[in-house]
PDB file of N, CA, C, O and CB in Angstrom:
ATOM      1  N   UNK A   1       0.855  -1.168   0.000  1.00  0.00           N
ATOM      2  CA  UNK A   1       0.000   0.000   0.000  1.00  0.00           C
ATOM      3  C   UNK A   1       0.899   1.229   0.000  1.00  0.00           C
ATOM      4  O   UNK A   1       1.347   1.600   1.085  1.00  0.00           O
ATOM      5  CB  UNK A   1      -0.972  -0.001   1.224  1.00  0.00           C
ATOM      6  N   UNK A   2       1.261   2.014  -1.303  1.00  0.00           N
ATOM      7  CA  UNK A   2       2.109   3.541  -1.109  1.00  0.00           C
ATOM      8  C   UNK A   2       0.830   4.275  -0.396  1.00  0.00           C
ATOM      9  O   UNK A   2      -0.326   4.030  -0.050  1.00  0.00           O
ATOM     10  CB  UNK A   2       2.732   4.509  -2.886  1.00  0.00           C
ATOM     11  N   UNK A   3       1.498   5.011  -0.401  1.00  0.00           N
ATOM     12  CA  UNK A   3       0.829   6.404   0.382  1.00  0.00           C
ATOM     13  C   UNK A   3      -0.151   6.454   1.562  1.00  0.00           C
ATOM     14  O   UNK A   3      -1.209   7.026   1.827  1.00  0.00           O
ATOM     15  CB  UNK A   3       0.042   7.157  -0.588  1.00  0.00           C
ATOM     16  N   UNK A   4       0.767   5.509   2.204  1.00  0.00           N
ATOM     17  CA  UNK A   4      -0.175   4.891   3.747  1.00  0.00           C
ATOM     18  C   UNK A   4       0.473   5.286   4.591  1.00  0.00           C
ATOM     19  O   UNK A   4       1.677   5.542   4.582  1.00  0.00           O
ATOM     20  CB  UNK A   4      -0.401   3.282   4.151  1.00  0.00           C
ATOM     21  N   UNK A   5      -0.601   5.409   5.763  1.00  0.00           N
ATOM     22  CA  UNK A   5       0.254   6.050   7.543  1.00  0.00           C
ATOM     23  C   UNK A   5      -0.007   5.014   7.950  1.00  0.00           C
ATOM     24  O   UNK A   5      -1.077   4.478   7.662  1.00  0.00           O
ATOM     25  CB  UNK A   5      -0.345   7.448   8.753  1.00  0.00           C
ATOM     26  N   UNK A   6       1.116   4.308   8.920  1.00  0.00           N
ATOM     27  CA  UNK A   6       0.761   3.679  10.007  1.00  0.00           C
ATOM     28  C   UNK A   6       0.427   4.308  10.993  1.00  0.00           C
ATOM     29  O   UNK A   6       1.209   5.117  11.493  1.00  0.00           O
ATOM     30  CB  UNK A   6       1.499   2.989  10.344  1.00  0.00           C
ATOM     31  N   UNK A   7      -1.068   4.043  11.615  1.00  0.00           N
ATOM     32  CA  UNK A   7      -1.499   4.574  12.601  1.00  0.00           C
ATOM     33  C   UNK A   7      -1.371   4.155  13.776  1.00  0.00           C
ATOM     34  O   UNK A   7      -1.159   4.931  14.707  1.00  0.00           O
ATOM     35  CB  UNK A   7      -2.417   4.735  12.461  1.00  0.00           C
ATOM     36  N   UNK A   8      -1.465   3.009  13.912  1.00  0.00           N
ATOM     37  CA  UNK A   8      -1.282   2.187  15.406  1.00  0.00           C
ATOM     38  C   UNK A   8      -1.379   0.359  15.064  1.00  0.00           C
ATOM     39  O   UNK A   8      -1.311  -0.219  13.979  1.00  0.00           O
ATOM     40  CB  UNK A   8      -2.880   2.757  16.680  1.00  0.00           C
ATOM     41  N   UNK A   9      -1.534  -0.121  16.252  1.00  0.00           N
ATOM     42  CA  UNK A   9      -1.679  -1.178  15.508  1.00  0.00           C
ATOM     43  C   UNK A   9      -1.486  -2.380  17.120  1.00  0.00           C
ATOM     44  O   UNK A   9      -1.053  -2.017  18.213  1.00  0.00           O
ATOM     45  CB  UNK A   9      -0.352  -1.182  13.992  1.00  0.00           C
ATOM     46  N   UNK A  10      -1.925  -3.671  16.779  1.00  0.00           N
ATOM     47  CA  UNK A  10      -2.330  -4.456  18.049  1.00  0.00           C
ATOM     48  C   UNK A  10      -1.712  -5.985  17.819  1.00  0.00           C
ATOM     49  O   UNK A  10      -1.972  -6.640  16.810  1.00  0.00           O
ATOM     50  CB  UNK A  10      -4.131  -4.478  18.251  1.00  0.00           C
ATOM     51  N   UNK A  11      -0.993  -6.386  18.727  1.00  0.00           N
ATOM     52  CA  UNK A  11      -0.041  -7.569  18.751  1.00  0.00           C
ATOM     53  C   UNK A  11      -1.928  -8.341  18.654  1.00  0.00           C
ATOM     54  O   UNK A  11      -2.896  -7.685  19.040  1.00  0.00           O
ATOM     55  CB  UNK A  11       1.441  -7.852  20.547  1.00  0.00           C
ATOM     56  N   UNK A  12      -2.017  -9.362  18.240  1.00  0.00           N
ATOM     57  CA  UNK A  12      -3.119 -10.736  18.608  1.00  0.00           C
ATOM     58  C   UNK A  12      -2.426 -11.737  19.068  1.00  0.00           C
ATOM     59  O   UNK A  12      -3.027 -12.620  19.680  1.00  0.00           O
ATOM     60  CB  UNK A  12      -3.965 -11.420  17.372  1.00  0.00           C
ATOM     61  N   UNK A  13      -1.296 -11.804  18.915  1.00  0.00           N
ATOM     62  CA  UNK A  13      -0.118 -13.225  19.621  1.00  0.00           C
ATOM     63  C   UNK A  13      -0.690 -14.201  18.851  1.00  0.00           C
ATOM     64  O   UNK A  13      -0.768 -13.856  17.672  1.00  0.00           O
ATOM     65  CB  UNK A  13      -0.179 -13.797  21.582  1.00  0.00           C
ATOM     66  N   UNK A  14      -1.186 -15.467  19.121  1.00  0.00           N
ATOM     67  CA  UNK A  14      -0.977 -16.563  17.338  1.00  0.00           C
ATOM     68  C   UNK A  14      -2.100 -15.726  16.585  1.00  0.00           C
ATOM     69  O   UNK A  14      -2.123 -15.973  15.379  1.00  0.00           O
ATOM     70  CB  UNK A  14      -1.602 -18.898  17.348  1.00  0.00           C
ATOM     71  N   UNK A  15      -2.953 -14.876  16.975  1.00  0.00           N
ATOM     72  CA  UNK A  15      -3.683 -14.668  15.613  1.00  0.00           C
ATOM     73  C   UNK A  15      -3.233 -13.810  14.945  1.00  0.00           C
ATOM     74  O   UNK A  15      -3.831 -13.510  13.911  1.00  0.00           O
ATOM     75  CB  UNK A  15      -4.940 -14.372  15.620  1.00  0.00           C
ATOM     76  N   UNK A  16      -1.993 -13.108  15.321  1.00  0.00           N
ATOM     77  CA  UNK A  16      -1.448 -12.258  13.902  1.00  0.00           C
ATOM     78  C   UNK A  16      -1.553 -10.579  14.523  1.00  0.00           C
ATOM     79  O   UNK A  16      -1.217 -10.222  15.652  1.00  0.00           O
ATOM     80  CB  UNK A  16      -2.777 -12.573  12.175  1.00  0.00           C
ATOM     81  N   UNK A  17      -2.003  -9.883  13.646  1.00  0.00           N
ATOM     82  CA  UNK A  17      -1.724  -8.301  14.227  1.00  0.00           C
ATOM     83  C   UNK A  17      -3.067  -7.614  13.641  1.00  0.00           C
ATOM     84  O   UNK A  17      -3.742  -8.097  12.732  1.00  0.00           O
ATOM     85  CB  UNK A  17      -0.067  -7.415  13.525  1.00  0.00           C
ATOM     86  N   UNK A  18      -3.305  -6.542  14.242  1.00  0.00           N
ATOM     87  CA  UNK A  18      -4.282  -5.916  13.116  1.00  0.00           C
ATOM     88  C   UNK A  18      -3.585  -4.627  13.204  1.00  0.00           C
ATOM     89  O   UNK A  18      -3.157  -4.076  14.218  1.00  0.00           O
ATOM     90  CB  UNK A  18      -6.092  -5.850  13.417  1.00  0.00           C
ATOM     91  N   UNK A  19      -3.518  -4.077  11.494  1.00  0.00           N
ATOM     92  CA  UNK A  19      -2.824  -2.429  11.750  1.00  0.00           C
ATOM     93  C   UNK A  19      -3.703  -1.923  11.415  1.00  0.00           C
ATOM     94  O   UNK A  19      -4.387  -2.523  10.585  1.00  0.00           O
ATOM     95  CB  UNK A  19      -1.558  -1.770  11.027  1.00  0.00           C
ATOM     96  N   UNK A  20      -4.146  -0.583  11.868  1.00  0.00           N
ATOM     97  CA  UNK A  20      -5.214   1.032  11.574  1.00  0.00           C
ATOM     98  C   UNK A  20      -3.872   1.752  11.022  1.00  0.00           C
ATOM     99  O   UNK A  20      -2.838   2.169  11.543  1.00  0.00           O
ATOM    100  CB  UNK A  20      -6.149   2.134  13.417  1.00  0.00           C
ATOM    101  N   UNK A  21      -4.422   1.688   9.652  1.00  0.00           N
ATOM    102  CA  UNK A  21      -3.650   2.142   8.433  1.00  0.00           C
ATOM    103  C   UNK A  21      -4.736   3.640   7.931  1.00  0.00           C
ATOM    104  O   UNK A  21      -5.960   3.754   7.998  1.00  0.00           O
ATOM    105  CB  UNK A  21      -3.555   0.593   7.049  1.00  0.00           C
ATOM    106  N   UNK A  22      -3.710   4.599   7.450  1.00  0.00           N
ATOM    107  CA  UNK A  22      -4.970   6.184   7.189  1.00  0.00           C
ATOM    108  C   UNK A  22      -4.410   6.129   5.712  1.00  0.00           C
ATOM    109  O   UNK A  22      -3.180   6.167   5.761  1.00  0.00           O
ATOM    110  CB  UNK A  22      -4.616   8.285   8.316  1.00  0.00           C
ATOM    111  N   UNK A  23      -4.903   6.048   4.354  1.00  0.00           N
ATOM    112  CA  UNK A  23      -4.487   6.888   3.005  1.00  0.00           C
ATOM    113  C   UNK A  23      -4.373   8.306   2.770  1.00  0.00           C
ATOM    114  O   UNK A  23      -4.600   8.992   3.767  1.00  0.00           O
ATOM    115  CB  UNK A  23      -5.313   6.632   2.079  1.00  0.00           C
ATOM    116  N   UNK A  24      -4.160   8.755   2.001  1.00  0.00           N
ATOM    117  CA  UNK A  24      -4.104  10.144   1.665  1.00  0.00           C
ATOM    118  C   UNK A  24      -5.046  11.055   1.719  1.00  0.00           C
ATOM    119  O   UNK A  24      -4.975  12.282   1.779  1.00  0.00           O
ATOM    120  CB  UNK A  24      -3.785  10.258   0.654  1.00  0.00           C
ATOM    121  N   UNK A  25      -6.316  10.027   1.679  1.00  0.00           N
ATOM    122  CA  UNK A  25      -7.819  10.592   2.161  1.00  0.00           C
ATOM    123  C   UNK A  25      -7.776  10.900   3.369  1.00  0.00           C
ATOM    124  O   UNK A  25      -8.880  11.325   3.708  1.00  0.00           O
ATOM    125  CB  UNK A  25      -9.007   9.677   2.066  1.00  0.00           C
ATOM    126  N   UNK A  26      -6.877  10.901   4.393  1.00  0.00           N
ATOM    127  CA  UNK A  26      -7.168  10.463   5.763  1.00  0.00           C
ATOM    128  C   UNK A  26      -7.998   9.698   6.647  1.00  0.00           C
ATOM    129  O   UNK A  26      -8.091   9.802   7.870  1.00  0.00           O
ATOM    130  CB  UNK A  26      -7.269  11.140   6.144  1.00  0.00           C
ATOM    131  N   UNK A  27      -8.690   8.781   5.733  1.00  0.00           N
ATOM    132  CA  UNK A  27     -10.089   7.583   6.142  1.00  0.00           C
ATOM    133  C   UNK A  27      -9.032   6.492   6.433  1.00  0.00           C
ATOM    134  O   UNK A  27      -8.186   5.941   5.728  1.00  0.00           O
ATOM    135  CB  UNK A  27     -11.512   7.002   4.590  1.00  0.00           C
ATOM    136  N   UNK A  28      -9.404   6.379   7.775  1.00  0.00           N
ATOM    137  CA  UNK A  28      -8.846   4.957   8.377  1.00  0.00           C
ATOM    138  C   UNK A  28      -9.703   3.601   8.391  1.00  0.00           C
ATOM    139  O   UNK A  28     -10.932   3.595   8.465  1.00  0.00           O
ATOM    140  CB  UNK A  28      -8.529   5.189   9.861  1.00  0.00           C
ATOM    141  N   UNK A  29      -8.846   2.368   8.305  1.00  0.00           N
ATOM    142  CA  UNK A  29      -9.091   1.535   7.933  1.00  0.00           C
ATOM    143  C   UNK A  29      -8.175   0.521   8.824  1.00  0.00           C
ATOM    144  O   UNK A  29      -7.141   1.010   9.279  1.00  0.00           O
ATOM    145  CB  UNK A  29      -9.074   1.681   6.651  1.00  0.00           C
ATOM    146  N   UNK A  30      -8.512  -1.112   9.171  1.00  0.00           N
ATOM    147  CA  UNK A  30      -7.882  -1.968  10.285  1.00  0.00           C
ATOM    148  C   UNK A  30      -7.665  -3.130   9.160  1.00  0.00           C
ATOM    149  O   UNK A  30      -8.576  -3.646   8.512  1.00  0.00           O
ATOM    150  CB  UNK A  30      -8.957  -2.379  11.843  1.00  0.00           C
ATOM    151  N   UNK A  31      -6.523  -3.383   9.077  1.00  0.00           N
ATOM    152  CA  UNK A  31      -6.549  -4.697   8.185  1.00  0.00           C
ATOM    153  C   UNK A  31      -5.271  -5.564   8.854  1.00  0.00           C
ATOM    154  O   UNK A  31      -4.065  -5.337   8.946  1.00  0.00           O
ATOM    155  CB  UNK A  31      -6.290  -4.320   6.325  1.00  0.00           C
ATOM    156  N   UNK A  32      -6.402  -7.006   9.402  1.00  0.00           N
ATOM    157  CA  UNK A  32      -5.791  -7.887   9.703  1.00  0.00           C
ATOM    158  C   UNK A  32      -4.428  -8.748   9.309  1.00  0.00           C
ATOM    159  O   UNK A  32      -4.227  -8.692   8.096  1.00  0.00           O
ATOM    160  CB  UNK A  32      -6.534  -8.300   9.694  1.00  0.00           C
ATOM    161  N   UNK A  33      -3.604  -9.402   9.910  1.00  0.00           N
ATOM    162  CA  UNK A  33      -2.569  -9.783   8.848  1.00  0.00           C
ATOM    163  C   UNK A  33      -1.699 -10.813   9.775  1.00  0.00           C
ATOM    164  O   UNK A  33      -2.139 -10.797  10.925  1.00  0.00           O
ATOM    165  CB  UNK A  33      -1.608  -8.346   8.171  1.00  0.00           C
ATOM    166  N   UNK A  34      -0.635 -11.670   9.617  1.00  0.00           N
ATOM    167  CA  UNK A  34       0.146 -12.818  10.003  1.00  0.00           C
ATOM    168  C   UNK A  34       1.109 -11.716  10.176  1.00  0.00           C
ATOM    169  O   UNK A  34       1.488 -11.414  11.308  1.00  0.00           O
ATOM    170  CB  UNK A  34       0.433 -14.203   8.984  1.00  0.00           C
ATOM    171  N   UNK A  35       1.417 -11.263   9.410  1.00  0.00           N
ATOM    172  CA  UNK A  35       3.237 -10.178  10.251  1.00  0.00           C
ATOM    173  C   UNK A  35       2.288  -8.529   9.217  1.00  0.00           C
ATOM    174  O   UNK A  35       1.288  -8.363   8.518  1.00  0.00           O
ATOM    175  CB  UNK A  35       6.245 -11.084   8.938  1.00  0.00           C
ATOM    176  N   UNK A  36       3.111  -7.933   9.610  1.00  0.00           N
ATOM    177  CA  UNK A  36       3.032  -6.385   9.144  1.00  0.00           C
ATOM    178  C   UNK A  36       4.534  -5.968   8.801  1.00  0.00           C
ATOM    179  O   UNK A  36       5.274  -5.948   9.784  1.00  0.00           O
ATOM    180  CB  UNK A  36       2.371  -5.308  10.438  1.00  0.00           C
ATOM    181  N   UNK A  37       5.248  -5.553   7.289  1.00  0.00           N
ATOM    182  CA  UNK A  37       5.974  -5.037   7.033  1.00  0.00           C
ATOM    183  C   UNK A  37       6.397  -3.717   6.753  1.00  0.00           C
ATOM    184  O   UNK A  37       6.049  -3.316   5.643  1.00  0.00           O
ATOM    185  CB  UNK A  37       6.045  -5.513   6.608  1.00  0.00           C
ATOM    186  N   UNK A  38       6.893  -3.116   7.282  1.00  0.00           N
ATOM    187  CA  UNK A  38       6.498  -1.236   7.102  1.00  0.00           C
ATOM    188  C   UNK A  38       7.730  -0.954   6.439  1.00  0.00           C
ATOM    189  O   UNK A  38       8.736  -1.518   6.869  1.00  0.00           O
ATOM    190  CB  UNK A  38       6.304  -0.039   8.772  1.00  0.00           C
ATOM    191  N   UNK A  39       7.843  -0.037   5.289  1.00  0.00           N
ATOM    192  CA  UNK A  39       8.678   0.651   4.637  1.00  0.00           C
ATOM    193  C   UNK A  39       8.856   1.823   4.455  1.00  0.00           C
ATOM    194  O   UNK A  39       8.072   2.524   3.814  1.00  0.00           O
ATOM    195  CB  UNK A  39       8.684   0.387   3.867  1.00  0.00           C
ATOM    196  N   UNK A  40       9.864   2.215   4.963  1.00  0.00           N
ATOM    197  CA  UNK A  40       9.796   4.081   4.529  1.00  0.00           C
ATOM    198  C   UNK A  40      10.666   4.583   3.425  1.00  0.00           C
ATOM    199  O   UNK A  40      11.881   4.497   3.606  1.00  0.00           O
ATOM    200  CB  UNK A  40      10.361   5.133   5.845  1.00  0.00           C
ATOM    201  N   UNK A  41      10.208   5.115   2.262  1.00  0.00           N
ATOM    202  CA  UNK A  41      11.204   5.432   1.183  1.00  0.00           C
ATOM    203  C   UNK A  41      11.580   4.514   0.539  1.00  0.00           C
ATOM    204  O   UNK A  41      11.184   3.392   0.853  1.00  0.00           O
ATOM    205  CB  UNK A  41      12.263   5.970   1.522  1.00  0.00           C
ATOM    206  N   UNK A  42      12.583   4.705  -0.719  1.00  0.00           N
ATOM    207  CA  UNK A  42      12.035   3.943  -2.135  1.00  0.00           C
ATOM    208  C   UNK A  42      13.610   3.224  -2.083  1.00  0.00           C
ATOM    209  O   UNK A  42      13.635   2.078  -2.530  1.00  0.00           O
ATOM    210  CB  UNK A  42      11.488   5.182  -3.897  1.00  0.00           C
ATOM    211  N   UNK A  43      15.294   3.934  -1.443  1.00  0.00           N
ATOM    212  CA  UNK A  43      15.866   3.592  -1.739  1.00  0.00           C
ATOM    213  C   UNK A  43      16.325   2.413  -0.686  1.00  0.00           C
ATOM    214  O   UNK A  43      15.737   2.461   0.394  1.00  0.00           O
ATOM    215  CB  UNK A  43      16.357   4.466  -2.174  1.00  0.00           C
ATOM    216  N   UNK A  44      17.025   1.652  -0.804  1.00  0.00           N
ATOM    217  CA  UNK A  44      17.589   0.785   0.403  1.00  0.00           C
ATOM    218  C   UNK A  44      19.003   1.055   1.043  1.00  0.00           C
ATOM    219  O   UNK A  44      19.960   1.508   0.416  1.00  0.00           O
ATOM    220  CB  UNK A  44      17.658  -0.638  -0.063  1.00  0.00           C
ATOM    221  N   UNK A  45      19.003   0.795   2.068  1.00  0.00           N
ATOM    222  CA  UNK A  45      20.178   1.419   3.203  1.00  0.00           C
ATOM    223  C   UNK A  45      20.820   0.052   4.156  1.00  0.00           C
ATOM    224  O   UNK A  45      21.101  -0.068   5.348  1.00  0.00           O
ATOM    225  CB  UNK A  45      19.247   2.741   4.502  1.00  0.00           C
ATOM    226  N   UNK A  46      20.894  -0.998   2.809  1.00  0.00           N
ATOM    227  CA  UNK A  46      21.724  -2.026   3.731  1.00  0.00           C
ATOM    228  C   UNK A  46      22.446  -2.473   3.874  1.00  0.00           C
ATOM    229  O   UNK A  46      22.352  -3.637   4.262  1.00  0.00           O
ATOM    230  CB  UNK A  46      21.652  -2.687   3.961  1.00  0.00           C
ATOM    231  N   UNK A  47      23.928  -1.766   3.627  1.00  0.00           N
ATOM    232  CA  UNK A  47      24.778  -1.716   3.201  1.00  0.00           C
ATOM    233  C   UNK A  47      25.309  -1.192   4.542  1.00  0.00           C
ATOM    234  O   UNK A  47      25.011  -0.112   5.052  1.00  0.00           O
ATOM    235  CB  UNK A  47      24.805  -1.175   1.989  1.00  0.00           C
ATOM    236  N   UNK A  48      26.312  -2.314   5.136  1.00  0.00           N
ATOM    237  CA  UNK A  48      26.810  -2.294   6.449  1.00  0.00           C
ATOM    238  C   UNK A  48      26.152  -2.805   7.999  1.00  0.00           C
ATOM    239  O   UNK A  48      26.586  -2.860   9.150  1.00  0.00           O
ATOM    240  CB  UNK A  48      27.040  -1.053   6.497  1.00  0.00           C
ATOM    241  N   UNK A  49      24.833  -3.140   7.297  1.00  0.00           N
ATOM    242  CA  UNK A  49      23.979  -3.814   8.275  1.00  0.00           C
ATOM    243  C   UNK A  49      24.280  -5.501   8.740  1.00  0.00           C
ATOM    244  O   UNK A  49      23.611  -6.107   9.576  1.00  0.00           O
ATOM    245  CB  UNK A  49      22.552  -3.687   7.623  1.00  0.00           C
ATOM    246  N   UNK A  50      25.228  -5.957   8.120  1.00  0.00           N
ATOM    247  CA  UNK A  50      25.825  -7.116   8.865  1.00  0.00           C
ATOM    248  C   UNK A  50      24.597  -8.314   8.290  1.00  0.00           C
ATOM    249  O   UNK A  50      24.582  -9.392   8.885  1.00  0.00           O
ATOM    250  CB  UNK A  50      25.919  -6.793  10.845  1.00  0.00           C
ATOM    251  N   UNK A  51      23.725  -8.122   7.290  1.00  0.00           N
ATOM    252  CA  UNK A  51      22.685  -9.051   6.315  1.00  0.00           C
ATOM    253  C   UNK A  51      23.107 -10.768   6.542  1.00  0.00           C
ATOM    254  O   UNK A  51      22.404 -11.728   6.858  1.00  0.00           O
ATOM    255  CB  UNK A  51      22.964  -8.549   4.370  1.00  0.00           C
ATOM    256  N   UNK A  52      24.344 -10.669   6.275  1.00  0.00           N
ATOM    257  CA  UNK A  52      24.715 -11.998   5.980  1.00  0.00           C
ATOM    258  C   UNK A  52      25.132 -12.569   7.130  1.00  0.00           C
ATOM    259  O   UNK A  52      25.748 -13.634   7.130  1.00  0.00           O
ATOM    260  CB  UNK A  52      25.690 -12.125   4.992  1.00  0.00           C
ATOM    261  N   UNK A  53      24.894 -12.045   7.991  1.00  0.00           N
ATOM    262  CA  UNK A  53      24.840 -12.465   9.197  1.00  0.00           C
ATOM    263  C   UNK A  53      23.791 -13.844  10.041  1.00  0.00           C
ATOM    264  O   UNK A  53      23.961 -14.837  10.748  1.00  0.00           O
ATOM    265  CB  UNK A  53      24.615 -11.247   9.640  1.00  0.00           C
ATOM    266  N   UNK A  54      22.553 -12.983   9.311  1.00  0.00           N
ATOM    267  CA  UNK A  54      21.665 -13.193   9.706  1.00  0.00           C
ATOM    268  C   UNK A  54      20.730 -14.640   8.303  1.00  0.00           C
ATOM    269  O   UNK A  54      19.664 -15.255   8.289  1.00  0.00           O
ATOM    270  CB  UNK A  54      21.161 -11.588  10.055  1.00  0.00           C
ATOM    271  N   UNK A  55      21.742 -14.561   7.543  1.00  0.00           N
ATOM    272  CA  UNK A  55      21.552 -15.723   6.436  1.00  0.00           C
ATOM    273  C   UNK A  55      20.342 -14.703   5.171  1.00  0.00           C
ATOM    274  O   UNK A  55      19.268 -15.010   4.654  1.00  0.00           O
ATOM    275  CB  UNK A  55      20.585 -17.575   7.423  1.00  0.00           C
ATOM    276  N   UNK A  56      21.237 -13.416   5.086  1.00  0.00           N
ATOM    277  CA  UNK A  56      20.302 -12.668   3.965  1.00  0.00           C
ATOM    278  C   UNK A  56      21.223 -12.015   2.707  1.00  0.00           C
ATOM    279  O   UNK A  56      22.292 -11.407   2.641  1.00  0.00           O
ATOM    280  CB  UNK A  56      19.395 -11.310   4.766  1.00  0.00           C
ATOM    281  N   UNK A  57      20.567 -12.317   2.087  1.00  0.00           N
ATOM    282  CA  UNK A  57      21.663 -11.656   0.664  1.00  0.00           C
ATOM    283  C   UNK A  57      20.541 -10.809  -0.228  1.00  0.00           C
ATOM    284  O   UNK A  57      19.325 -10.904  -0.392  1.00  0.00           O
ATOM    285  CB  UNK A  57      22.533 -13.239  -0.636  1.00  0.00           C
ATOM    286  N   UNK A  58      21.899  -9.674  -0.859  1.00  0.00           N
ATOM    287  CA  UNK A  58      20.767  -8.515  -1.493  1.00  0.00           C
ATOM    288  C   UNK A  58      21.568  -8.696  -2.676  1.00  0.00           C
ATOM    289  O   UNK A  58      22.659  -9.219  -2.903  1.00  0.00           O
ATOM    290  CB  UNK A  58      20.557  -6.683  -0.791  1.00  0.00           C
ATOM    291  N   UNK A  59      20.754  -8.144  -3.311  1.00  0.00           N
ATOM    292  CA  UNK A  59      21.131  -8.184  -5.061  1.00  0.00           C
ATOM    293  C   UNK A  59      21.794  -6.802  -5.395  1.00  0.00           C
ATOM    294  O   UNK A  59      21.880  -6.051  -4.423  1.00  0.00           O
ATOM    295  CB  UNK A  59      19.570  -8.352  -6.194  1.00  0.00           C
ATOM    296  N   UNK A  60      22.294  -6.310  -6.622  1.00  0.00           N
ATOM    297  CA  UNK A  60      23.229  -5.314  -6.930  1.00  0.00           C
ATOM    298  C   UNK A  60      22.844  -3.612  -6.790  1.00  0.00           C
ATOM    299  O   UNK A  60      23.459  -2.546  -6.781  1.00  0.00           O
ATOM    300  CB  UNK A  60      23.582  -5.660  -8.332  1.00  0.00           C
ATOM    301  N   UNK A  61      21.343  -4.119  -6.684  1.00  0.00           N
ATOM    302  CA  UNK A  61      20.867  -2.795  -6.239  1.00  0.00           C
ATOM    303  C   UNK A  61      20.870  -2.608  -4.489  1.00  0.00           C
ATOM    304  O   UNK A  61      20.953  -1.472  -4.022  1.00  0.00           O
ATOM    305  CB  UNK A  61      19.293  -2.630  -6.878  1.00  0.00           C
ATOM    306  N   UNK A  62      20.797  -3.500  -3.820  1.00  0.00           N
ATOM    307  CA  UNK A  62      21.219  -3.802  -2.678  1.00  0.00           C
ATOM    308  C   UNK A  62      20.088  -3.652  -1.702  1.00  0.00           C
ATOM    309  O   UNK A  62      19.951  -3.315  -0.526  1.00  0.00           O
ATOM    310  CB  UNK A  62      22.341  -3.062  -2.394  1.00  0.00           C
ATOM    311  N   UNK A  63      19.357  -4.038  -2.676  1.00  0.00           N
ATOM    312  CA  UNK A  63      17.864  -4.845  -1.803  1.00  0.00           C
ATOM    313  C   UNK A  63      17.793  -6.325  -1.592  1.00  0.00           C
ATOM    314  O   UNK A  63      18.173  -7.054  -2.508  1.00  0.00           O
ATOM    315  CB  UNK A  63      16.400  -4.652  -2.676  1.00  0.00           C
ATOM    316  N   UNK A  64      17.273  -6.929  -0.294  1.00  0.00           N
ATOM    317  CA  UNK A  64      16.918  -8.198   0.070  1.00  0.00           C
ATOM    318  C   UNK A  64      16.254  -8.736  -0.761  1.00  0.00           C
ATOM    319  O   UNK A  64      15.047  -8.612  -0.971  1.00  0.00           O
ATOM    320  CB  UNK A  64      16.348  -8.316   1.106  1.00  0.00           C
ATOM    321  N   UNK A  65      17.224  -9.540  -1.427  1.00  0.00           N
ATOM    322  CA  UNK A  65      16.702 -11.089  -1.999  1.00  0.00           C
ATOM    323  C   UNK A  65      15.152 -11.806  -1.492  1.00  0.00           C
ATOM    324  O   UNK A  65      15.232 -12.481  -0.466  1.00  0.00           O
ATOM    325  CB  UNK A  65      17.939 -12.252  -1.417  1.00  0.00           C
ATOM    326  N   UNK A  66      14.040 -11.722  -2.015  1.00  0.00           N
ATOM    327  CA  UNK A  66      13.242 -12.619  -1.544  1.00  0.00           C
ATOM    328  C   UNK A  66      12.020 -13.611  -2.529  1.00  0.00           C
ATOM    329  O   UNK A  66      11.692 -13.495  -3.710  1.00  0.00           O
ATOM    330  CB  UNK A  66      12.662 -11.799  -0.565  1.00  0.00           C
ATOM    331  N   UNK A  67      11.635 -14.430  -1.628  1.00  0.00           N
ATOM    332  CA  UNK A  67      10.898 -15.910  -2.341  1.00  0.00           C
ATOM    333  C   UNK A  67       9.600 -15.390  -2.668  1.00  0.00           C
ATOM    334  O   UNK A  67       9.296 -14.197  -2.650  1.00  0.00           O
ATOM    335  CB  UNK A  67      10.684 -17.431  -1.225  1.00  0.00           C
ATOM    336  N   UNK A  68       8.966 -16.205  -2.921  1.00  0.00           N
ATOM    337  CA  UNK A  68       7.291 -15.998  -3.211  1.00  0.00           C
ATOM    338  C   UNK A  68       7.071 -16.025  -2.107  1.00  0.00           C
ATOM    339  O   UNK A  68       5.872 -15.747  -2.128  1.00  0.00           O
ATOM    340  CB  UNK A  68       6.330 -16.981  -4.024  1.00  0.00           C
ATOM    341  N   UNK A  69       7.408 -16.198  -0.741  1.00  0.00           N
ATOM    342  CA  UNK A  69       6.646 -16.654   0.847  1.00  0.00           C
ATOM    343  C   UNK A  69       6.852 -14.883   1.399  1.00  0.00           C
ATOM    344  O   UNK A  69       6.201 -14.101   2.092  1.00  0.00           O
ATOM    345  CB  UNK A  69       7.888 -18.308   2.182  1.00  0.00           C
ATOM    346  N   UNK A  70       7.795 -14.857   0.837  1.00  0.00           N
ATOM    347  CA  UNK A  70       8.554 -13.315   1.351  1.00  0.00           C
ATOM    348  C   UNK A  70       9.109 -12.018   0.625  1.00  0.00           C
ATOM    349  O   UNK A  70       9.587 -11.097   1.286  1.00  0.00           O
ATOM    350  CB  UNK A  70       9.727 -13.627   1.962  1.00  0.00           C
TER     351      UNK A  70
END
């Protein structure tokens, strides 16, 4: 979702999270979910973050590598 605020948002513990997300309209909205990923800005900054540490590899633009799951 671009042009979204995270507004707040509620652990459920095994049932997942719900975030109150606002658009550009400022009309809020709660949408349930298994994890919540939040992004700010377009470029990536992971470069020195120790990635491969953690068993993650980024490609030449030096964004995280990921599967269809992720």
């Amino acid at each position: 979702m671009m042009n979204t605020r995270l507004e707040g948002g509620t652990n459920n513990r095994e049932k997942g999270v719900t975030a109150r997300v606002s658009g550009k309209d400022g009309k809020e909205e709660n949408l349930d979910a298994d994890v919540v990923l939040l992004s700010i800005g377009r470029r990536p900054f992971t470069k020195g973050l120790g990635l491969e540490h953690a068993g993650l590899e980024t490609n030449k633009f030096g964004r995280i590598e990921i599967n269809k799951t992720w």
